[in-house]
Every structure is written in C-alpha cells, then in structure tokens.
LOVEXSE-237009 format. One record per residue (C-alpha): x negated, y, z negated. Coordinates in pm, 1 decimal, padded with zeros to 6 digits. Layout:
% residues N
        px        py        pz
         X         Y         Z
...
END
This chain:
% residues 150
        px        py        pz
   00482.2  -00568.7   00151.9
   00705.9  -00782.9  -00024.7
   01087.9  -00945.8   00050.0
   01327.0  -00914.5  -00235.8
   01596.7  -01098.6  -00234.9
   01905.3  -01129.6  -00494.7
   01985.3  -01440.9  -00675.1
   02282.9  -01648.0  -00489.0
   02194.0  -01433.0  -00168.1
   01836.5  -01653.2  -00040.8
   01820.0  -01690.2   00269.3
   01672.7  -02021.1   00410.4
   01319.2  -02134.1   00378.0
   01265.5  -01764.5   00157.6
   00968.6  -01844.8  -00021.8
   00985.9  -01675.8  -00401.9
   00676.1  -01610.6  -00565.5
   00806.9  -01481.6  -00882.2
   01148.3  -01382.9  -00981.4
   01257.8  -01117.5  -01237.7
   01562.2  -01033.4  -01461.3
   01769.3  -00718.8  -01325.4
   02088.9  -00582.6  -01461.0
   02324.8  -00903.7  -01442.6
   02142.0  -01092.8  -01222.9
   01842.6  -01239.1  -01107.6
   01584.4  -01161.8  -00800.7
   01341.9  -01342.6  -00632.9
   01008.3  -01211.5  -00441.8
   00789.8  -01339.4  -00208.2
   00504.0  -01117.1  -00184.9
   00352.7  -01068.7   00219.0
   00042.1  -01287.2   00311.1
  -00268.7  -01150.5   00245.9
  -00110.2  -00855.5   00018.5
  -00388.6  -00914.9  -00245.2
  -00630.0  -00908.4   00008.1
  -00541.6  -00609.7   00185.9
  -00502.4  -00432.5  -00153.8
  -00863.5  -00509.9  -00232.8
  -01035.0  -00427.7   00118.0
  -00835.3  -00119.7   00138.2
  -00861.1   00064.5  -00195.7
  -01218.8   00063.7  -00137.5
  -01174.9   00282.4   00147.2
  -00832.4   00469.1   00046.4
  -00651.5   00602.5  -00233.7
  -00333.8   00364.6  -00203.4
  -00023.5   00491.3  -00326.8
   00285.1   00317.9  -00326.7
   00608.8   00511.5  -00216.2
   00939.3   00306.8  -00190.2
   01274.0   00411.6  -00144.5
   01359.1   00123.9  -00461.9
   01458.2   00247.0  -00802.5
   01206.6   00291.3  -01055.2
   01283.8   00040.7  -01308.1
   01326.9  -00272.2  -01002.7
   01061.2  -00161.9  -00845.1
   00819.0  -00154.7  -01137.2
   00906.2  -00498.5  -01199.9
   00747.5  -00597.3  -00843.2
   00432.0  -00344.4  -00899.1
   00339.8  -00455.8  -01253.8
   00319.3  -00845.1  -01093.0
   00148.4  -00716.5  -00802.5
  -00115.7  -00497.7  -00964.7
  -00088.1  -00583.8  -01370.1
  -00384.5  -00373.0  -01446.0
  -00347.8  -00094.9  -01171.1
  -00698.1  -00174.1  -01009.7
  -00547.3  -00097.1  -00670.0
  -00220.4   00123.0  -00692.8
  -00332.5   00472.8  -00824.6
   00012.5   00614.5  -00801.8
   00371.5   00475.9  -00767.0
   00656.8   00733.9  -00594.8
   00996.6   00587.6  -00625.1
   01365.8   00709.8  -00493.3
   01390.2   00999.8  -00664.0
   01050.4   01113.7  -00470.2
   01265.1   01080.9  -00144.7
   01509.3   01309.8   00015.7
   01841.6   01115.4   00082.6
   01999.7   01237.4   00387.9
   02361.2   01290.5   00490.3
   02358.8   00928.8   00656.9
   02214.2   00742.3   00350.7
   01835.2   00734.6   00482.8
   01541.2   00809.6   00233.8
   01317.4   00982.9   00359.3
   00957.5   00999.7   00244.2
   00852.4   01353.4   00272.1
   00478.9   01415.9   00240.1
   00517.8   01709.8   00160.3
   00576.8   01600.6  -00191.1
   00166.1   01564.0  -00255.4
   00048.8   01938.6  -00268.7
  -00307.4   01846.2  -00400.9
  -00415.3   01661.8  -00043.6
  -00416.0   01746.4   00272.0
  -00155.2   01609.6   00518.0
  -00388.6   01542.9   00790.3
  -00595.0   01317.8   00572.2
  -00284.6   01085.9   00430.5
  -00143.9   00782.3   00646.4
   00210.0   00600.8   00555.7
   00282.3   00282.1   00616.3
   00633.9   00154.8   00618.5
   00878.0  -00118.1   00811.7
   01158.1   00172.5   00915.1
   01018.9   00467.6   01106.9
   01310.0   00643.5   00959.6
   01080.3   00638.6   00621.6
   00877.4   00889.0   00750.3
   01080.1   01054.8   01021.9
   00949.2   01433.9   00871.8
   00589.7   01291.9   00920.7
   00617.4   01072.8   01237.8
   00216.9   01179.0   01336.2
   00131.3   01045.6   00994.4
   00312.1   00655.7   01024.0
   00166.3   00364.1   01098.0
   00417.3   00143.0   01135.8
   00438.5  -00212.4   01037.1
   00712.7  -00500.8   01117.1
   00929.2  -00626.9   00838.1
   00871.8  -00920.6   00611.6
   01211.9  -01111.3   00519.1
   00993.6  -01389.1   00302.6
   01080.9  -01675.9   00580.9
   00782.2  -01632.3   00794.5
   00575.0  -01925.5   00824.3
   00308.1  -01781.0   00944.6
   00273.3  -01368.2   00896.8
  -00044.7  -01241.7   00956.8
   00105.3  -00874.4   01014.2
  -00125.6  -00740.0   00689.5
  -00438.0  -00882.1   00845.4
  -00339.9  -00654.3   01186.8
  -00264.5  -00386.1   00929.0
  -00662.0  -00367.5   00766.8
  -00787.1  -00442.2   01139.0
  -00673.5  -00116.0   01255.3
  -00684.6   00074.2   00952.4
  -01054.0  -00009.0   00927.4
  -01143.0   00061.7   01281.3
  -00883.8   00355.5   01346.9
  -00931.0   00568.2   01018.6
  -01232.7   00491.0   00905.7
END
C-alpha cells in the first residue's frame, strides 16, 4: 500500500510523502491513493492486520506514520512471521493465526507468491511503484471487498 524507495535510488516522478532515517541511509515513501481512506471504510467492517515480508524495525517506521495511534491496524506481522523458501520467497502462511478461522480471513498482497499456501484466501492487488499519476487501484480494492465479503 505504499512504494519505498532508497535514497539516491528514486525513480522519476516518485512522489515521497515522508522519508525516514534507516541504517546509513535515507528512504522515501509515497503512501497509495486513498490508503487513509480505505483504512477507515474497511476497519469498520474487518479486523485489518498488516503482514509484510519487511523487517520489523523499517517497517514500523512506515506503520507508525501511517496509523500513529493504531485506530486502524490491530496487529502488525513482519518477516520473521513468514516462511522463507529455498528460492528467497516469503511466504505468508495463515496458518500462523490459530485463534481465527481460515475461511473467514482474506490477504491482500501485490505478489501471489505472498500467499501461494493460501491461494483461495488472496485477493490480489497490482503494485504501486509511487509514479502513478493517477492510481485508483485501493478504491477497486473497498469496491469489491464491500460487495464480495460483506
């Protein structure tokens, strides 16, 4: 839901919202169109959870901007909650949450390889590189989680 980009390493036209310190360098964000929105319509109908193959401390950084007072975010999974595979992927097993029910928990991520153990459970969503001009791709997202889910 948000492009991340290293300092020295923006591409064209990337848009940064904020930008953070992180190890010995610098990184810029553009946070996805409509995120807040989508955030607020949503959590009143879901628990969001946010599970990201980033490392903890970088991707804290981005969540504590996003949601300083964790109105929307009820829970934050990071690398360590994924299962690496031999080629490098992390995977985001749901398996992990033992206190729901699989059937009633949806995942929505840019790389179908995110949730390759839980394919009937993805909803995938195309990838935001912070150029777009016009990305409307979370307002698609709410339309058909409202009207599909709920």
């Amino acid at each position: 839901m948000i492009a991340a980009r290293f300092v020295g390493k923006l591409p064209d036209k990337f848009r940064s919202d904020f930008k953070f310190p992180y190890q010995d360098t610098e990184i810029h964000v553009a946070i996805r169109p409509y995120l807040m929105d989508c955030l607020d319509r949503l959590s009143k109908l879901y628990e969001i959870i946010v599970f990201t193959a980033g490392v903890q401390d970088y991707a804290d950084n981005i969540l504590n901007y996003i949601d300083p007072e964790k109105q929307y975010i009820k829970k934050r999974l990071y690398r360590t909650d994924c299962i690496q595979t031999s080629d490098g992927v992390y995977v985001k097993d749901l398996d992990i949450f033992i206190d729901r029910d699989k059937e009633n928990i949806i995942i929505v991520d840019n790389s179908i390889l995110s949730f390759a153990f839980d394919l009937d459970n993805g909803v995938p969503i195309q990838s935001f590189f912070g150029t777009e001009e016009d990305d409307k791709e979370l307002l698609f997202l709410m339309s058909f989680l409202e009207e599909t889910f709920y």
